[in-house]
C-alpha positions as CSV (number, residue, x, y, z in Angstrom):
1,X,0.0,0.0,0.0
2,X,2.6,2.3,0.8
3,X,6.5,2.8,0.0
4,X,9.7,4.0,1.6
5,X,9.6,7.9,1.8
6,X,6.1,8.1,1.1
7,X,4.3,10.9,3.5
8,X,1.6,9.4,5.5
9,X,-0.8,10.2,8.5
10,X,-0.8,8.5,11.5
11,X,-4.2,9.4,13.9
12,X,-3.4,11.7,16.7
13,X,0.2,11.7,16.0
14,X,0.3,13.4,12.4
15,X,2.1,13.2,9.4
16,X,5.1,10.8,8.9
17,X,7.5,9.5,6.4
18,X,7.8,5.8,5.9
19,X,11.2,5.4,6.4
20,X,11.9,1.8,5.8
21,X,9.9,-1.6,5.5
22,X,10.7,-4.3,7.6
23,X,10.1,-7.5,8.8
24,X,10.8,-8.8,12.3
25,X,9.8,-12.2,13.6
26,X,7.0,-11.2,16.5
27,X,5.7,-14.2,18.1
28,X,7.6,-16.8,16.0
29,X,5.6,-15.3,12.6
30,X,7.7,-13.1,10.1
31,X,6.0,-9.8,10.2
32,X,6.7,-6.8,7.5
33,X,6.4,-3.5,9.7
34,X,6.3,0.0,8.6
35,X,8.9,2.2,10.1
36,X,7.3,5.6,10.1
37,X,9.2,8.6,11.3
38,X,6.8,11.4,13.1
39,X,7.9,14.6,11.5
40,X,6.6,16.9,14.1
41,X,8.8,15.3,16.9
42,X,10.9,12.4,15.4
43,X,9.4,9.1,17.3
44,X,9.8,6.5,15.3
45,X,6.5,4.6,15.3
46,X,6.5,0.8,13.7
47,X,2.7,-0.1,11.9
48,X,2.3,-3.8,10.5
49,X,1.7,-3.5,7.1
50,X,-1.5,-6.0,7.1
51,X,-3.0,-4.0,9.7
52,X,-2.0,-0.5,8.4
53,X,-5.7,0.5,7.7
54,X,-6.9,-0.7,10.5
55,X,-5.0,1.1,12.7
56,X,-6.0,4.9,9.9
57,X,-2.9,4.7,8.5
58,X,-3.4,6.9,5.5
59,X,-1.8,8.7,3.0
60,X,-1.9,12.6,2.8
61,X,-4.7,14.4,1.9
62,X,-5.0,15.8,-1.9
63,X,-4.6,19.7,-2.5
64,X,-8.5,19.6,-3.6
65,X,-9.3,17.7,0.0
66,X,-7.2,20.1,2.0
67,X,-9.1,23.4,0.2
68,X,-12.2,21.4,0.9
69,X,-11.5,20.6,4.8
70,X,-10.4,24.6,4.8
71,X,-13.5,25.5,3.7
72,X,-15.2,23.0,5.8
73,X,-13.8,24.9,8.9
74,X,-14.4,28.4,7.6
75,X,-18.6,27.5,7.4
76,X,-20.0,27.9,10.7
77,X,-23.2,26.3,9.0
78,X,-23.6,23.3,11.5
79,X,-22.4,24.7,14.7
80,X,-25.5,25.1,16.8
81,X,-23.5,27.2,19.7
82,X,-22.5,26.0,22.9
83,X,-25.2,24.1,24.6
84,X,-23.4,23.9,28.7
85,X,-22.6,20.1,27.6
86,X,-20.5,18.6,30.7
87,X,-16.9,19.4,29.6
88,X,-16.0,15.9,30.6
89,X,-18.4,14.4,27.7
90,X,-17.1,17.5,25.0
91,X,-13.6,16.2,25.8
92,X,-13.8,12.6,25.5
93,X,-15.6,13.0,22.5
94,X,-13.2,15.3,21.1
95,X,-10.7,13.0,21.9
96,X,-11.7,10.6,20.0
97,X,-12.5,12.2,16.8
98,X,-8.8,13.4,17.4
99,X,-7.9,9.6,16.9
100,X,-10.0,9.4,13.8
101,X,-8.2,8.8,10.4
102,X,-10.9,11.2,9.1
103,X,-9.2,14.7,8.9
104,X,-12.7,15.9,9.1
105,X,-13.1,14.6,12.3
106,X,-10.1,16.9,13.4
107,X,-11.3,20.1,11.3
108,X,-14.4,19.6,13.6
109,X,-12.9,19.6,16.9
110,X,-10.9,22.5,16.0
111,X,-13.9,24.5,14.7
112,X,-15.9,23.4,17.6
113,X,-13.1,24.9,20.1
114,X,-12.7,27.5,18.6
115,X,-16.8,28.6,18.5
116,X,-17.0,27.1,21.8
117,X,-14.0,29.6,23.5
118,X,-16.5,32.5,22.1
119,X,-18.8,31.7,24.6
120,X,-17.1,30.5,27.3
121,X,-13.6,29.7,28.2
122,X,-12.1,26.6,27.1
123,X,-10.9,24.7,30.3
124,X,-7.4,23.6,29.9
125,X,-7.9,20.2,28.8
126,X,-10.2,21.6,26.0
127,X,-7.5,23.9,25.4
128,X,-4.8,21.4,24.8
129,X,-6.7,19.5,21.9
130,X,-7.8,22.6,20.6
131,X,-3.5,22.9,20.1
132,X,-3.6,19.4,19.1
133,X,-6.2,19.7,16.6
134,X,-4.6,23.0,15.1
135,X,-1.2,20.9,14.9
136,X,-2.6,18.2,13.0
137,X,-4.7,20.5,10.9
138,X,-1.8,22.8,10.0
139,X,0.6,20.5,9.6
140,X,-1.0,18.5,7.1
141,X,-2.6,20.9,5.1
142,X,0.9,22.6,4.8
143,X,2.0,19.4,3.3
144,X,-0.7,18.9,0.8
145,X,-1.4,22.7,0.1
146,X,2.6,23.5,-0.5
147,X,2.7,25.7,2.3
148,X,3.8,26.6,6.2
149,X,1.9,25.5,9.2
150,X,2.3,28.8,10.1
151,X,0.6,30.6,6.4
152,X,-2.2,27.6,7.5
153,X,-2.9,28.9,10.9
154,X,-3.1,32.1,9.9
155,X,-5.9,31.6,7.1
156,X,-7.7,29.6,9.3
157,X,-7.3,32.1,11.9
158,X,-8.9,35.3,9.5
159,X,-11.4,32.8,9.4
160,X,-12.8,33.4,13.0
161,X,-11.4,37.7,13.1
162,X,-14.4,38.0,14.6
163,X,-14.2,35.9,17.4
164,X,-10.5,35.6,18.1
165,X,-9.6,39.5,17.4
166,X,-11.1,40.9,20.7
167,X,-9.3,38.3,22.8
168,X,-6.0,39.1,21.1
169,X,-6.6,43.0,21.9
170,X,-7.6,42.3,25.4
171,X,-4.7,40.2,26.1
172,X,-2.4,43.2,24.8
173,X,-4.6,45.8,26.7
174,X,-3.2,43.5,29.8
Protein backbone atom coordinates (compact mmCIF):
# COMPACT_ATOMS: atom_id res chain seq x y z
CA UNK A 1 0.00 0.00 0.00
CA UNK A 2 2.57 2.26 0.77
CA UNK A 3 6.50 2.77 -0.02
CA UNK A 4 9.72 4.00 1.60
CA UNK A 5 9.64 7.90 1.82
CA UNK A 6 6.14 8.14 1.07
CA UNK A 7 4.31 10.92 3.51
CA UNK A 8 1.56 9.41 5.52
CA UNK A 9 -0.82 10.18 8.46
CA UNK A 10 -0.76 8.46 11.47
CA UNK A 11 -4.18 9.41 13.92
CA UNK A 12 -3.42 11.73 16.65
CA UNK A 13 0.22 11.71 16.01
CA UNK A 14 0.27 13.37 12.36
CA UNK A 15 2.10 13.21 9.41
CA UNK A 16 5.14 10.78 8.93
CA UNK A 17 7.47 9.54 6.44
CA UNK A 18 7.83 5.81 5.88
CA UNK A 19 11.18 5.38 6.36
CA UNK A 20 11.90 1.78 5.81
CA UNK A 21 9.90 -1.59 5.47
CA UNK A 22 10.74 -4.25 7.60
CA UNK A 23 10.13 -7.53 8.81
CA UNK A 24 10.81 -8.83 12.29
CA UNK A 25 9.75 -12.16 13.63
CA UNK A 26 6.97 -11.20 16.52
CA UNK A 27 5.68 -14.25 18.12
CA UNK A 28 7.62 -16.79 15.99
CA UNK A 29 5.60 -15.29 12.63
CA UNK A 30 7.70 -13.14 10.13
CA UNK A 31 5.99 -9.76 10.20
CA UNK A 32 6.65 -6.82 7.49
CA UNK A 33 6.36 -3.54 9.68
CA UNK A 34 6.27 0.03 8.64
CA UNK A 35 8.94 2.24 10.08
CA UNK A 36 7.28 5.59 10.12
CA UNK A 37 9.24 8.55 11.28
CA UNK A 38 6.80 11.38 13.11
CA UNK A 39 7.88 14.59 11.45
CA UNK A 40 6.63 16.88 14.10
CA UNK A 41 8.84 15.33 16.88
CA UNK A 42 10.88 12.39 15.38
CA UNK A 43 9.37 9.09 17.30
CA UNK A 44 9.76 6.52 15.27
CA UNK A 45 6.47 4.63 15.35
CA UNK A 46 6.51 0.78 13.66
CA UNK A 47 2.70 -0.06 11.92
CA UNK A 48 2.32 -3.76 10.46
CA UNK A 49 1.74 -3.49 7.06
CA UNK A 50 -1.49 -6.00 7.06
CA UNK A 51 -3.02 -4.02 9.71
CA UNK A 52 -1.98 -0.49 8.42
CA UNK A 53 -5.73 0.45 7.71
CA UNK A 54 -6.85 -0.68 10.49
CA UNK A 55 -5.00 1.06 12.71
CA UNK A 56 -5.97 4.88 9.91
CA UNK A 57 -2.86 4.70 8.55
CA UNK A 58 -3.37 6.94 5.54
CA UNK A 59 -1.77 8.74 3.05
CA UNK A 60 -1.85 12.64 2.77
CA UNK A 61 -4.70 14.40 1.87
CA UNK A 62 -4.97 15.77 -1.86
CA UNK A 63 -4.62 19.74 -2.51
CA UNK A 64 -8.50 19.60 -3.62
CA UNK A 65 -9.29 17.72 -0.04
CA UNK A 66 -7.18 20.14 2.04
CA UNK A 67 -9.11 23.40 0.21
CA UNK A 68 -12.18 21.42 0.94
CA UNK A 69 -11.49 20.60 4.77
CA UNK A 70 -10.43 24.59 4.77
CA UNK A 71 -13.50 25.54 3.68
CA UNK A 72 -15.25 23.02 5.77
CA UNK A 73 -13.79 24.90 8.90
CA UNK A 74 -14.42 28.36 7.63
CA UNK A 75 -18.63 27.51 7.37
CA UNK A 76 -19.97 27.95 10.67
CA UNK A 77 -23.22 26.28 8.99
CA UNK A 78 -23.60 23.30 11.48
CA UNK A 79 -22.39 24.69 14.71
CA UNK A 80 -25.54 25.14 16.77
CA UNK A 81 -23.54 27.17 19.72
CA UNK A 82 -22.48 25.95 22.92
CA UNK A 83 -25.23 24.15 24.65
CA UNK A 84 -23.43 23.87 28.69
CA UNK A 85 -22.59 20.12 27.61
CA UNK A 86 -20.46 18.61 30.65
CA UNK A 87 -16.88 19.39 29.63
CA UNK A 88 -15.96 15.95 30.64
CA UNK A 89 -18.45 14.45 27.72
CA UNK A 90 -17.11 17.47 25.04
CA UNK A 91 -13.63 16.22 25.82
CA UNK A 92 -13.83 12.56 25.55
CA UNK A 93 -15.61 12.97 22.52
CA UNK A 94 -13.18 15.34 21.11
CA UNK A 95 -10.71 12.97 21.88
CA UNK A 96 -11.71 10.64 20.01
CA UNK A 97 -12.46 12.22 16.83
CA UNK A 98 -8.82 13.39 17.37
CA UNK A 99 -7.88 9.56 16.93
CA UNK A 100 -10.00 9.43 13.83
CA UNK A 101 -8.24 8.85 10.40
CA UNK A 102 -10.90 11.23 9.13
CA UNK A 103 -9.20 14.68 8.91
CA UNK A 104 -12.69 15.87 9.10
CA UNK A 105 -13.05 14.57 12.27
CA UNK A 106 -10.08 16.90 13.42
CA UNK A 107 -11.28 20.14 11.25
CA UNK A 108 -14.44 19.56 13.55
CA UNK A 109 -12.89 19.56 16.94
CA UNK A 110 -10.86 22.48 16.02
CA UNK A 111 -13.95 24.51 14.68
CA UNK A 112 -15.89 23.44 17.64
CA UNK A 113 -13.10 24.93 20.14
CA UNK A 114 -12.67 27.54 18.61
CA UNK A 115 -16.84 28.56 18.46
CA UNK A 116 -17.04 27.11 21.84
CA UNK A 117 -13.97 29.61 23.47
CA UNK A 118 -16.49 32.51 22.08
CA UNK A 119 -18.78 31.66 24.56
CA UNK A 120 -17.06 30.51 27.30
CA UNK A 121 -13.64 29.70 28.24
CA UNK A 122 -12.10 26.64 27.13
CA UNK A 123 -10.93 24.72 30.27
CA UNK A 124 -7.37 23.62 29.90
CA UNK A 125 -7.90 20.19 28.84
CA UNK A 126 -10.23 21.59 25.96
CA UNK A 127 -7.46 23.90 25.41
CA UNK A 128 -4.80 21.38 24.81
CA UNK A 129 -6.75 19.55 21.94
CA UNK A 130 -7.78 22.57 20.60
CA UNK A 131 -3.48 22.89 20.07
CA UNK A 132 -3.62 19.43 19.05
CA UNK A 133 -6.20 19.71 16.63
CA UNK A 134 -4.65 22.97 15.05
CA UNK A 135 -1.16 20.85 14.88
CA UNK A 136 -2.61 18.19 13.03
CA UNK A 137 -4.66 20.55 10.86
CA UNK A 138 -1.77 22.82 9.98
CA UNK A 139 0.57 20.47 9.61
CA UNK A 140 -0.96 18.51 7.09
CA UNK A 141 -2.63 20.86 5.13
CA UNK A 142 0.88 22.58 4.79
CA UNK A 143 1.99 19.45 3.34
CA UNK A 144 -0.74 18.87 0.84
CA UNK A 145 -1.40 22.69 0.10
CA UNK A 146 2.57 23.47 -0.47
CA UNK A 147 2.68 25.73 2.32
CA UNK A 148 3.83 26.56 6.19
CA UNK A 149 1.93 25.52 9.25
CA UNK A 150 2.32 28.81 10.10
CA UNK A 151 0.63 30.55 6.44
CA UNK A 152 -2.24 27.64 7.51
CA UNK A 153 -2.92 28.90 10.93
CA UNK A 154 -3.08 32.06 9.88
CA UNK A 155 -5.87 31.57 7.06
CA UNK A 156 -7.72 29.65 9.27
CA UNK A 157 -7.32 32.07 11.88
CA UNK A 158 -8.86 35.31 9.48
CA UNK A 159 -11.37 32.77 9.36
CA UNK A 160 -12.77 33.36 13.01
CA UNK A 161 -11.42 37.66 13.06
CA UNK A 162 -14.45 37.98 14.63
CA UNK A 163 -14.17 35.95 17.42
CA UNK A 164 -10.50 35.65 18.07
CA UNK A 165 -9.61 39.50 17.39
CA UNK A 166 -11.06 40.94 20.73
CA UNK A 167 -9.29 38.27 22.78
CA UNK A 168 -6.02 39.13 21.06
CA UNK A 169 -6.63 43.00 21.90
CA UNK A 170 -7.55 42.27 25.44
CA UNK A 171 -4.70 40.18 26.13
CA UNK A 172 -2.37 43.17 24.78
CA UNK A 173 -4.62 45.84 26.72
CA UNK A 174 -3.23 43.50 29.77
Amino acid sequence: MFSVNDLVVYPAQGVGKIEKVESQDIGGCSTNLYVIRILNNNVMVMVPVHNATNVGLRPLCTPDQGEAMLEYIQDRSDFTGYTGQNWNRRYREYSEKLKSENLQDVAYVLKELILIGKDKELSFGERRLLEQALHLITTELAFCLSSTPADIRTRIYSFFDDILKPAEEESVAE
